[in-house]
C-alpha positions in Angstrom: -8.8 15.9 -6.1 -5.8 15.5 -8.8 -6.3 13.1 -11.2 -3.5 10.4 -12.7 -3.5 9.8 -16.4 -0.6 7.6 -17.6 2.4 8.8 -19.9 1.6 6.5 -22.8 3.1 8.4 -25.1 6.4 8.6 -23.1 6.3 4.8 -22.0 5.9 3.9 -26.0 8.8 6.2 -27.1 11.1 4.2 -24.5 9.8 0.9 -25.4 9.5 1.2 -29.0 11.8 3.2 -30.3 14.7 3.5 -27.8 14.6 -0.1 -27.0 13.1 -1.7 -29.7 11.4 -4.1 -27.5 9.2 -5.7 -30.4 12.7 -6.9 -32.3 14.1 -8.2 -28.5 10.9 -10.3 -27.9 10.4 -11.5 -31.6 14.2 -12.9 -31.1 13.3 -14.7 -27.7 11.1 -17.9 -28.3 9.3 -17.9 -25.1 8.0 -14.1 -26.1 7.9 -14.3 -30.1 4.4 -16.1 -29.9 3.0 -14.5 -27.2 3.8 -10.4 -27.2 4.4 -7.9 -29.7 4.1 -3.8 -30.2 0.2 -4.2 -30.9 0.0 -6.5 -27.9 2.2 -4.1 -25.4 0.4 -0.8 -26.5 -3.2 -2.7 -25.8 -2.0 -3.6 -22.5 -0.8 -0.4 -22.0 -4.1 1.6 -22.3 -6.1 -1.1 -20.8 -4.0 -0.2 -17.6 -3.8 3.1 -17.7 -7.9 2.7 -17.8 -7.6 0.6 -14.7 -5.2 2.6 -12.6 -6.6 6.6 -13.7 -10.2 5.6 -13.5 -10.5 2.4 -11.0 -7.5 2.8 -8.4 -6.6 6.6 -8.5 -9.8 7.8 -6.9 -9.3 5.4 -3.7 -5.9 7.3 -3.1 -6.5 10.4 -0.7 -9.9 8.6 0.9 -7.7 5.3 1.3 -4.9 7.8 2.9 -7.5 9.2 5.3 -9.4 6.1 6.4 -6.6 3.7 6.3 -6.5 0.6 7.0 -8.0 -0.9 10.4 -7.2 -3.3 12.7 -9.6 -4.8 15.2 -9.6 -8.1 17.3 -6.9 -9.6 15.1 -8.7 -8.8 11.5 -6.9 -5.8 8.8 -10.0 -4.2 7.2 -8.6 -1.9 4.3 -10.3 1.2 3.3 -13.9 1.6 1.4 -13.7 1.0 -2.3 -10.6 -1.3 -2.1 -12.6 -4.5 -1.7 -14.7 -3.8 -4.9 -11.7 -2.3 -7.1 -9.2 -5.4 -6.0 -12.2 -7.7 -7.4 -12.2 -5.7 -10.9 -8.4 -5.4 -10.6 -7.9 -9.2 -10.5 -10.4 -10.1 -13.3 -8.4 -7.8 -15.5 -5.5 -10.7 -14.7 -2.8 -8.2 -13.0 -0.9 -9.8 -10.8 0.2 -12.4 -13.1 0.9 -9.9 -15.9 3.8 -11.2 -15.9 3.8 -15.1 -14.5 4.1 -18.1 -15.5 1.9 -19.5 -17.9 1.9 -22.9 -17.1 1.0 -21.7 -14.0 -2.1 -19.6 -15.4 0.5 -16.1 -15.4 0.2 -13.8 -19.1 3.8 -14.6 -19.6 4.4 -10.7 -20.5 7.8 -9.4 -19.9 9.3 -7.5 -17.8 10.0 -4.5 -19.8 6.0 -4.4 -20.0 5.8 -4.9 -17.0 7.7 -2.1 -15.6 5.5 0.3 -17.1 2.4 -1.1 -15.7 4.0 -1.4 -12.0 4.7 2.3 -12.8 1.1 3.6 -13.3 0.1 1.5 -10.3 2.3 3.4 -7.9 1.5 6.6 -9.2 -2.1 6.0 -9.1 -2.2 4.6 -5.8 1.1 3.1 -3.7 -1.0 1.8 -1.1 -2.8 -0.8 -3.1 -0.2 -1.2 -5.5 1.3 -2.9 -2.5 -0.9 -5.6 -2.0 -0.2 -7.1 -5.5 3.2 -6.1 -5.8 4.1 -8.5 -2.7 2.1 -11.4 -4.5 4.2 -10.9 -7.9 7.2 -11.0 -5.9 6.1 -14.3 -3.8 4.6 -15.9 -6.8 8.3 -15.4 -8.6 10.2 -17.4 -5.9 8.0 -20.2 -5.6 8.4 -20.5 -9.0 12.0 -20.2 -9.1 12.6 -22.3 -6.1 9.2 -24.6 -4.8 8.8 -27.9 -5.5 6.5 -29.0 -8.8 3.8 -29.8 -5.8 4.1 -26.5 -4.0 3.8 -24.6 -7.6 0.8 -26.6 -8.9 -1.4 -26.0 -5.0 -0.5 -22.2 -4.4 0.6 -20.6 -8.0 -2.6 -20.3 -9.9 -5.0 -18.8 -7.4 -2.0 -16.3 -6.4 -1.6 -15.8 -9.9 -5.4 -15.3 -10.4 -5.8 -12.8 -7.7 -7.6 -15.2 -5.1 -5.1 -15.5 -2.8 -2.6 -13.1 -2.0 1.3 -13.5 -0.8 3.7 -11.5 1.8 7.8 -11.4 2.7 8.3 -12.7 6.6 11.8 -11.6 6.9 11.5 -8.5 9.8 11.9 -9.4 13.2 11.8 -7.0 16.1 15.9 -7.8 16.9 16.9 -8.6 13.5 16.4 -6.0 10.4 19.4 -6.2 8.3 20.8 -8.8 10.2 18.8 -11.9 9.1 21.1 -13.9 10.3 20.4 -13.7 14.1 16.3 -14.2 13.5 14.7 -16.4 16.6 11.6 -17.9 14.1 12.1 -21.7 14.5 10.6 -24.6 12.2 10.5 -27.9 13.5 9.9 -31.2 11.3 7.1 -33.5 11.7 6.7 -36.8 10.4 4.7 -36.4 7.1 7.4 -33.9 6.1 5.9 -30.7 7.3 7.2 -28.5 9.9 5.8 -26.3 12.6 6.6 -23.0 12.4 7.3 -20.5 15.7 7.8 -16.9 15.9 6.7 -13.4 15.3 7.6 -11.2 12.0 7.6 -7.5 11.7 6.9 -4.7 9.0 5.1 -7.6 7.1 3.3 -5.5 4.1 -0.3 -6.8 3.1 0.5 -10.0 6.3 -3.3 -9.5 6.6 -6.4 -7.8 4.9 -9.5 -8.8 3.4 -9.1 -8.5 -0.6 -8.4 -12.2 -0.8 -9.5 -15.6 0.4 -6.0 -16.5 2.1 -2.3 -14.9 2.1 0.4 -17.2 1.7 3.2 -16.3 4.0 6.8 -16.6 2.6 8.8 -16.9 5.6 12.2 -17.5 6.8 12.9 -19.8 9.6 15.9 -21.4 11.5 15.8 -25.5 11.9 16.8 -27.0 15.1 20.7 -28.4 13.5 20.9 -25.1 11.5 24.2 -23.4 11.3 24.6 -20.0 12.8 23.8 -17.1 11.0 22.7 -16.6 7.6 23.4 -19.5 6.2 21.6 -21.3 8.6 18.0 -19.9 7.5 15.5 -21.8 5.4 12.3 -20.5 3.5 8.9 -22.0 4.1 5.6 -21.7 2.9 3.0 -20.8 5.6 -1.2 -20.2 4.2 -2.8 -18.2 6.5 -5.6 -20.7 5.5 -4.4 -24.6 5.4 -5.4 -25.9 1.6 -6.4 -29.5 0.6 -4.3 -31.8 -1.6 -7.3 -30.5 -4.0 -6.8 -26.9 -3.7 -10.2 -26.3 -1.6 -9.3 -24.5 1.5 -9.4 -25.8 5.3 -8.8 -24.7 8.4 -7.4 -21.7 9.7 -3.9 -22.3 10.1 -2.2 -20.9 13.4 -1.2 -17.5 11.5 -2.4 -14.1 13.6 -2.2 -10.8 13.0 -0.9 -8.9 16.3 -1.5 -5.2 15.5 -0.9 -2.9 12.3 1.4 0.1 12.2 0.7 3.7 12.8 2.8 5.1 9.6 3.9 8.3 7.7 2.7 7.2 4.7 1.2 4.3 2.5 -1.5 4.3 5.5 -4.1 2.0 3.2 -1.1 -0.5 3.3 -1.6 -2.7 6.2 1.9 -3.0 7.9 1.1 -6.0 10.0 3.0 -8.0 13.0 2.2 -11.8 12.2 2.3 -14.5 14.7 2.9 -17.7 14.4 2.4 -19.8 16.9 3.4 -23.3 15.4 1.9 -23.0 12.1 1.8 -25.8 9.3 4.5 -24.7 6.9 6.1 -26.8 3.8 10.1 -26.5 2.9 10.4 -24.2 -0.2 13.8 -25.5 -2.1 16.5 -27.0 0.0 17.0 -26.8 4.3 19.5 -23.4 5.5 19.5 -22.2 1.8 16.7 -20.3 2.4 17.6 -16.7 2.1 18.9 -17.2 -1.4 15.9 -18.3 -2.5 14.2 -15.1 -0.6 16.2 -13.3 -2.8 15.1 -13.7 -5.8 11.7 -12.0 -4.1 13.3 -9.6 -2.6 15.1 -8.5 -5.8 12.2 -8.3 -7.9 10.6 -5.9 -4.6 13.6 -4.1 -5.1 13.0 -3.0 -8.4 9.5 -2.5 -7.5 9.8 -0.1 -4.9 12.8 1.8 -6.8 9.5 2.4 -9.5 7.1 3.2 -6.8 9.9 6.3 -6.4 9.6 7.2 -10.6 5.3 6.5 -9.9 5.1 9.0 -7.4 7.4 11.6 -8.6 5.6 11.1 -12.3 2.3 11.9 -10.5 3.9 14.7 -8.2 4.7 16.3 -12.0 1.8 16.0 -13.4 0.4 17.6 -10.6 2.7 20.3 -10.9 2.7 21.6 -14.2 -1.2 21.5 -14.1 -0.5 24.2 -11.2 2.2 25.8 -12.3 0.3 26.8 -15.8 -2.9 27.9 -14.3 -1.3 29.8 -11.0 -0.8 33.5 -11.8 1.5 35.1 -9.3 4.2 38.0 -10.2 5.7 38.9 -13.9 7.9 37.5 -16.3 11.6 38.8 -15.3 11.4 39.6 -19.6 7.9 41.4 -19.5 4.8 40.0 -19.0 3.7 37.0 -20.6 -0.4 37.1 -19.9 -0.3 41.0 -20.1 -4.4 40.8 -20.4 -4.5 39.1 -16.7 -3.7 40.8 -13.1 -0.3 38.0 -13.1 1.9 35.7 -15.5 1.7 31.6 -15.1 3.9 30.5 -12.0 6.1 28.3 -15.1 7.2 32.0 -16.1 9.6 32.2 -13.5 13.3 30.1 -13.6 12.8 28.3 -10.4 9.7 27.0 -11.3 10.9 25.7 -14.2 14.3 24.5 -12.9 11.9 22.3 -10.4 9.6 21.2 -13.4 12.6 20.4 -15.3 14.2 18.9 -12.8 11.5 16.2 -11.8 10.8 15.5 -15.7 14.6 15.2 -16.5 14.8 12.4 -13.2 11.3 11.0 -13.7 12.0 10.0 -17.7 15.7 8.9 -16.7 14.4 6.6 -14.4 11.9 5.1 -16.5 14.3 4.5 -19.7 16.6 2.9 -16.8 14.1 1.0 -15.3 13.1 -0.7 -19.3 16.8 -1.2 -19.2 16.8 -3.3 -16.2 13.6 -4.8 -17.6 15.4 -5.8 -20.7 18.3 -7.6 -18.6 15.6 -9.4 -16.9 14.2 -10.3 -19.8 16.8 -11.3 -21.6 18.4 -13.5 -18.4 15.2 -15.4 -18.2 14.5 -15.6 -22.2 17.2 -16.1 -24.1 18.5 -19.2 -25.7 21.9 -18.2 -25.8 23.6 -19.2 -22.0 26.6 -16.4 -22.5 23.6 -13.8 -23.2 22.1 -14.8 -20.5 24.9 -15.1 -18.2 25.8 -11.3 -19.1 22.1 -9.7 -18.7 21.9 -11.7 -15.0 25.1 -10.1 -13.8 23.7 -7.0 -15.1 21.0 -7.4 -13.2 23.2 -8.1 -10.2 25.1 -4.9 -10.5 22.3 -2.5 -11.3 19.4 -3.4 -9.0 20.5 -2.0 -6.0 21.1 1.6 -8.2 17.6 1.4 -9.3 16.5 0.5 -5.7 18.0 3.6 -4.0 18.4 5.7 -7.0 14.9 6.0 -8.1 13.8 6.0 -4.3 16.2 8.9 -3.6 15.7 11.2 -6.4 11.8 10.1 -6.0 11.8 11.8 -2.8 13.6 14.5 -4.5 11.3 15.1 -7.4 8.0 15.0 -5.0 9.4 17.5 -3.3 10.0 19.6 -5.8 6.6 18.9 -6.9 5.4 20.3 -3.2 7.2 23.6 -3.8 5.8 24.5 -7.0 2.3 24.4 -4.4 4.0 26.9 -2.4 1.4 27.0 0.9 -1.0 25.0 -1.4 1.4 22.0 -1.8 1.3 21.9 2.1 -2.3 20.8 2.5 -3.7 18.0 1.8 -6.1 18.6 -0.9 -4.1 19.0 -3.7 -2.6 15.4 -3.5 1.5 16.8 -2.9 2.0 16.3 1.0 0.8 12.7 0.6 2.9 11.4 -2.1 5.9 12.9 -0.2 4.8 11.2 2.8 4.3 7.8 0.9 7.2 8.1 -1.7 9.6 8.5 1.8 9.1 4.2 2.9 10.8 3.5 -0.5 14.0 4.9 0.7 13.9 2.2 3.4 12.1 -0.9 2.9 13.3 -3.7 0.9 16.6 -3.2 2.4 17.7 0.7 3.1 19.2 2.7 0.2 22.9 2.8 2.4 22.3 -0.8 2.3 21.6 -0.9 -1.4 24.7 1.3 -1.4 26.9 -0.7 0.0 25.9 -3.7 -1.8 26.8 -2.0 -5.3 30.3 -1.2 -3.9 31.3 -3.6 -2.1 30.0 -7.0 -3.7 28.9 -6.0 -7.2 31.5 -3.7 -8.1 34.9 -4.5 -5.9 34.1 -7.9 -5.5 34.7 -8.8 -8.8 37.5 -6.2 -9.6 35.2 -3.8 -11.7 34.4 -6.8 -14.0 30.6 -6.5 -13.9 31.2 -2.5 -13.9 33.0 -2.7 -17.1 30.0 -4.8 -19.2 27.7 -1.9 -17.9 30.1 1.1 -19.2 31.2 -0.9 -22.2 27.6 -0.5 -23.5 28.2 3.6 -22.6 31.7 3.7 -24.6 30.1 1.6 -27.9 27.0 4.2 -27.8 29.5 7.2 -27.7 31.4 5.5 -30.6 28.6 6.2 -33.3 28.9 9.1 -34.9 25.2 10.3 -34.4 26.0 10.1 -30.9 24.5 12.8 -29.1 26.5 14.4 -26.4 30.1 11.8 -27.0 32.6 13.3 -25.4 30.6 14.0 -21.9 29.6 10.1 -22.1 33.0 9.2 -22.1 34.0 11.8 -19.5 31.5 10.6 -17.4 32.3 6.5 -17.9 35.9 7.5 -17.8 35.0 9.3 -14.6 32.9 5.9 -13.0 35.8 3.7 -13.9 38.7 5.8 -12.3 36.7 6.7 -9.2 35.6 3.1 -9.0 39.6 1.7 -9.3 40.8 4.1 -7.0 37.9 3.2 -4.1 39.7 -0.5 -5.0 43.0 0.8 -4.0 41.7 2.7 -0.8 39.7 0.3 0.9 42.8 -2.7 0.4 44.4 -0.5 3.2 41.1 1.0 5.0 37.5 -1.4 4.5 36.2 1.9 6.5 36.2 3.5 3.0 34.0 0.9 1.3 31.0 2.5 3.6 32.2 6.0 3.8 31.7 6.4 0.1 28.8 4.0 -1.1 25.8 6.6 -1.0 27.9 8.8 -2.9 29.0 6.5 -5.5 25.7 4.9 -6.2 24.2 8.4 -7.4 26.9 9.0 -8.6 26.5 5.9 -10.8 23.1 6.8 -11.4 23.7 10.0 -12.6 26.3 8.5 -15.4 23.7 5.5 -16.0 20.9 8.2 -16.5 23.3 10.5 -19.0 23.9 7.8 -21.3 19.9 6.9 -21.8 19.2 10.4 -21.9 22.0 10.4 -24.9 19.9 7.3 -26.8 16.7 9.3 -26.3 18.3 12.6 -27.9 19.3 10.3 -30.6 16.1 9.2 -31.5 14.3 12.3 -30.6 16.9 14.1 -33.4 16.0 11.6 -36.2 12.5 12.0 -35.6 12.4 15.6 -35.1 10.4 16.3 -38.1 7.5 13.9 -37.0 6.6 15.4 -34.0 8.0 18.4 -33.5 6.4 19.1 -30.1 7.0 15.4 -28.7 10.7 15.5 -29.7 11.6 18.9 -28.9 10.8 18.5 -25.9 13.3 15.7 -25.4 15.9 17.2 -26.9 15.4 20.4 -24.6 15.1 17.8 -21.6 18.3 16.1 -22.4 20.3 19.8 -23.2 18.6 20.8 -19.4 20.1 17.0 -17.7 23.6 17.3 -19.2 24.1 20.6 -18.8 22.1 21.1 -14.5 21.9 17.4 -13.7 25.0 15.5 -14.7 27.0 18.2 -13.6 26.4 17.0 -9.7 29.0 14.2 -9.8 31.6 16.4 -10.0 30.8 17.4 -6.3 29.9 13.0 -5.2 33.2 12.5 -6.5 35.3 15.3 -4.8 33.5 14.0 -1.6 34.2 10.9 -2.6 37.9 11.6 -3.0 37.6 13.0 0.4 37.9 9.5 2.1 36.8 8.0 5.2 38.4 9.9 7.7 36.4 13.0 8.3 33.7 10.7 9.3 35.6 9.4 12.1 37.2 12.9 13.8 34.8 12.8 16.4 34.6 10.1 19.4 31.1 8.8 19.2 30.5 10.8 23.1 31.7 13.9 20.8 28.5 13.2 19.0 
């Protein structure tokens, strides 16, 4: 059975000396007193103890058993009960919370890492608290002082659990036509009717009661979107005191049959006029379900760097201990019958390849932390204004970007197997199989896609896009700047390919959706060239210390900008190509 041992060393060199994180947090107030580098690297190894030794081992025997469903009750697989009770003591799912609430109060770039190990270890269970960080962050954001003080510190502890109701069997993308109905009573409450699909963790048996997020239309509610409101729904009522009552009139219908992430329990909830409570203001709902489905968003973009981190690991174990053929050069083991598999160029353009993505995506996921960070931290309101439209602009990319090139890397990871990556004891097939959902939950990647073109980056005239590749053009201005002139290239490249898509879709909006996919990797390939350039700057200074360490990033970065970045030449000729080759055929022609 592989085994998953975190990249410490890796997540350290991006948090302390690309980022600098202890100098960011010592600036904040709400951080300065409560996390520093000693704190972070603590945390750090305390979780990669918890996710290699505790939550690794339940991955391929919680893939094979799965989780059940039977007369209405989710049962997940064995060992899952007794590791989520170790896992919650340890304080997890509020790793990042609320303090006043009983949350550690970490931040985001911390917590990135963390939610990085967990999906590489295990994406199944990873789910379960991943959904309760995100719930727990809009009922914070957006639930009255009496809402936060009942449900957030037992959520926060581990106790009870929360899920997204969004999903209905009509209405995927299109929230705006869900049939769920809420109807007021007279001590302020409503009654909530309807059934939700594709609800991750809607019902299992880690935690006492699962507090349901859901979004609901009111009888005088305006059509469509804006006529949605979010409401609180416990799958057990709870008392003005906190104890817990009766079951409230939440069921579980039936679980999915699924690819992947089969220890996940995919669940169709009923509810079949359930007490529910208002959570911020009536038919502003989905705005407030935002803000958790943005923080899921940037959770199941890492679940794509976990995966592919573990498929690499994985892989270069193999790939140093298979012996099959000869160096093209002469033989490298000339004492054993074959060479190492990493001998040979293909090999290594697949274990480069998966590295070059994987370490990208986690210096741009600590970026997105930082943003995050900064827009909920700082004291100054311009700072903050500028690090939330950041965040705006470059959530969707690390949605679909990491998801995408996730699926990429673990296959890559499969093929360095050969047959062996193929069956199922060496750990490959399934983190292709659960790596895969990422791509589509939380709002499909062409849906992220579009989103970055058409309201982050258009909307706004390339305003937001120009705060993002300002920070490229002011890195390529130093003269220790690694690799200027293809940074500028590549931002000049962004900008001109972003104005001209501007120009095109005034006359043709067909153009917006013919070239999103294509422009969002093509973003994330620029967004990934410029962190790999800050790594190779550090990794030159420090050279000397480590020469194993920083070699090895400097021979990464050489490999991205000269095999990787190269690729949105051929996104931006297609691109360039416009909307209309899409739309030779008649859809009968099809």
């Amino acid at each position: 059975m592989p085994e998953f041992n975190a990249p410490l060393r890796d997540m350290r060199f991006v948090l302390h000396e690309v980022f600098d994180a202890q100098a960011l947090w010592a600036r904040l107030p709400a951080l300065a007193e409560t996390v520093d580098a000693a704190t972070a690297d603590a945390i750090l190894e305390e979780a990669a103890k918890v996710t290699g030794q505790l939550i690794a081992p339940l991955n391929r025997s919680g893939d094979e058993q799965g989780a059940q469903w039977h007369d209405g009750q989710v049962s997940t697989p064995e060992g899952f009960q007794q590791a989520y009770a170790t896992y919650i003591e340890g304080g997890w799912v509020g790793l990042s919370g609320n303090p006043e609430f009983g949350g550690m109060g970490m931040p985001k770039m911390l917590a990135v890492q963390f939610e990085e190990m967990l999906y590489a270890a295990n994406s199944s269970f990873a789910l379960y608290s991943a959904l309760s960080s995100g719930a727990c962050l809009a009922l914070d954001a957006h639930a009255s002082d009496t809402l936060k003080r009942l449900y957030l510190p037992p959520m926060y502890e581990g106790r009870w659990a929360g899920s997204m109701c969004l999903t209905e069997a009509h209405a995927g993308t299109d929230l705006g036509i869900v049939r769920s109905r809420a109807e007021p009573q007279a001590d302020g409450s409503y009654r909530i009717s309807g059934s939700k699909i594709f609800i991750t963790g809607g019902d299992q048996d880690l935690t006492e009661n699962i507090i349901h997020l859901v979004l609901a239309k009111l009888p005088d509610a305006p059509p469509g979107p804006k006529g949605l409101s979010l409401f609180v729904v416990p799958k057990v009522l709870v008392n003005p005191d906190g104890s817990l009552g009766a079951a409230n009139a939440v069921s579980c219908g039936s679980i999915e049959h699924k690819m992947g992430i089969k220890a996940s329990a995919t669940c169709v909830i009923n509810f079949d006029g359930a007490s529910a409570w208002l959570v911020g203001e009536a038919n502003k709902g989905l705005a407030a379900m935002f803000t958790m489905m943005n923080y899921e968003r940037l959770s199941v973009g890492i679940q794509g760097i976990g995966c592919a981190a573990a498929s690499y690991q994985n892989a270069v174990a193999y790939a140093r201990d298979r012996l099959q053929g000869r160096a093209a050069n002469g033989a490298s083991a000339p004492d054993k019958v074959a060479d190492p598999i990493i001998v040979h160029p293909d090999v290594r353009r697949m274990l480069l390849s998966i590295k070059a993505m994987t370490e990208g995506g986690r210096a741009f996921a600590s970026y997105v932390g930082q943003q995050l960070d900064l827009a909920k931290f700082s004291p100054d309101a311009a700072e903050q204004d500028r690090a939330q439209a950041l965040v705006a602009l470059l959530t969707p990319v690390a949605k679909a970007f990491f998801t995408d090139t996730g699926l990429e890397s673990c296959i890559h990871g499969q093929q360095v197997f050969g047959g062996h990556g193929y069956i199922r004891e060496w750990g490959q097939e399934q983190l292709v199989r659960d790596v895969r959902i990422a791509q589509i939950y939380e709002g499909t990647n062409g849906i992220q896609a579009l989103d970055l073109l058409g309201r982050k980056v258009l909307a706004d005239g390339g305003v937001t896009l120009r705060l993002f590749t300002g920070e490229i053009h002011q890195f390529a201005q130093q003269p220790d700047a690694p690799y200027r002139a293809q940074l500028i290239e590549a931002a000049h490249r962004l900008e001109d390919l972003s104005d001209w898509l501007e120009d095109q879709a005034a006359n043709d909006r067909n153009e917006i959706g013919a070239a999103s996919v294509e422009y969002l990797h093509l973003f994330g390939y620029v967004a990934y060239a410029w962190l790999w350039a800050r790594m190779a700057q550090v990794a030159k200074h420090k050279l000397q210390d480590d020469p194993e360490f920083y070699g090895a990033k400097l021979a990464t970065a050489k490999f991205y900008m000269q095999r990787l970045l190269p690729r949105v030449l051929g996104l931006e000729q297609a691109i360039r190509a416009g909307s209309q080759p899409l739309f030779e055929l008649s859809a009968e022609q099809f």
